[in-house]
C-alpha positions, 0 to 999 in steps of 0.5 A: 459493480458487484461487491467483489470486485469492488475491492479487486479495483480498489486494489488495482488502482492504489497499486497502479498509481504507487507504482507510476508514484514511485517512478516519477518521484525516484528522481525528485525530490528526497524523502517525499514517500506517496506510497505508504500515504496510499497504502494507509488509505487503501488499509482505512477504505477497504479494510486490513486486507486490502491495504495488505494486497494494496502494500504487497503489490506497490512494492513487489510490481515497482521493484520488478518494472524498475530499471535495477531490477528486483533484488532480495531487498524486495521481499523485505519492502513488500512485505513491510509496506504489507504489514504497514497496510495491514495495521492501517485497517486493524487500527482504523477498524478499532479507532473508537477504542483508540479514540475513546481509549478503552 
């Protein structure tokens, strides 16, 4: 596999599962959220623009397949969950100085 698909794939599964995550937890039981846990890890292992892209898409593909439709909610959710993804890999990137506090 080359490096650039490397993370287009790691972008399309993190998605896939946020999405089939999101179904089968609407249901189930409350305050239970594996989607911002998968957006966090796609952020820490593929960098800030993969959790970006992996935030951006869970959140825009599942309110389009949803039975009630994608409203003008969506765009708030994605790209919150996008910015959430996106501070993951900035934050991971730079956790010596976190960590060390410099």
């Amino acid at each position: 596999m080359s490096s650039k698909t490397r993370p287009l794939a790691l972008i399309a599964c993190l998605s896939a599962a946020n999405v089939a995550f999101r179904f089968v937890l609407a249901s189930g039981p409350p305050n239970i959220k594996p989607i911002a846990f998968l957006v966090i890890i796609g952020g820490i292992v593929g960098g800030p623009l993969v959790g970006f892209a992996v935030g951006l898409l869970s959140m825009a593909l599942s309110d389009l397949t949803s039975p009630f439709g994608a409203g003008v909610w969506t765009i708030g959710t994605s790209a919150g969950m996008a910015i959430v993804g996106l501070i993951a890999g900035l934050s991971w990137r730079s956790r010596r100085r976190l960590i060390v506090g410099e």
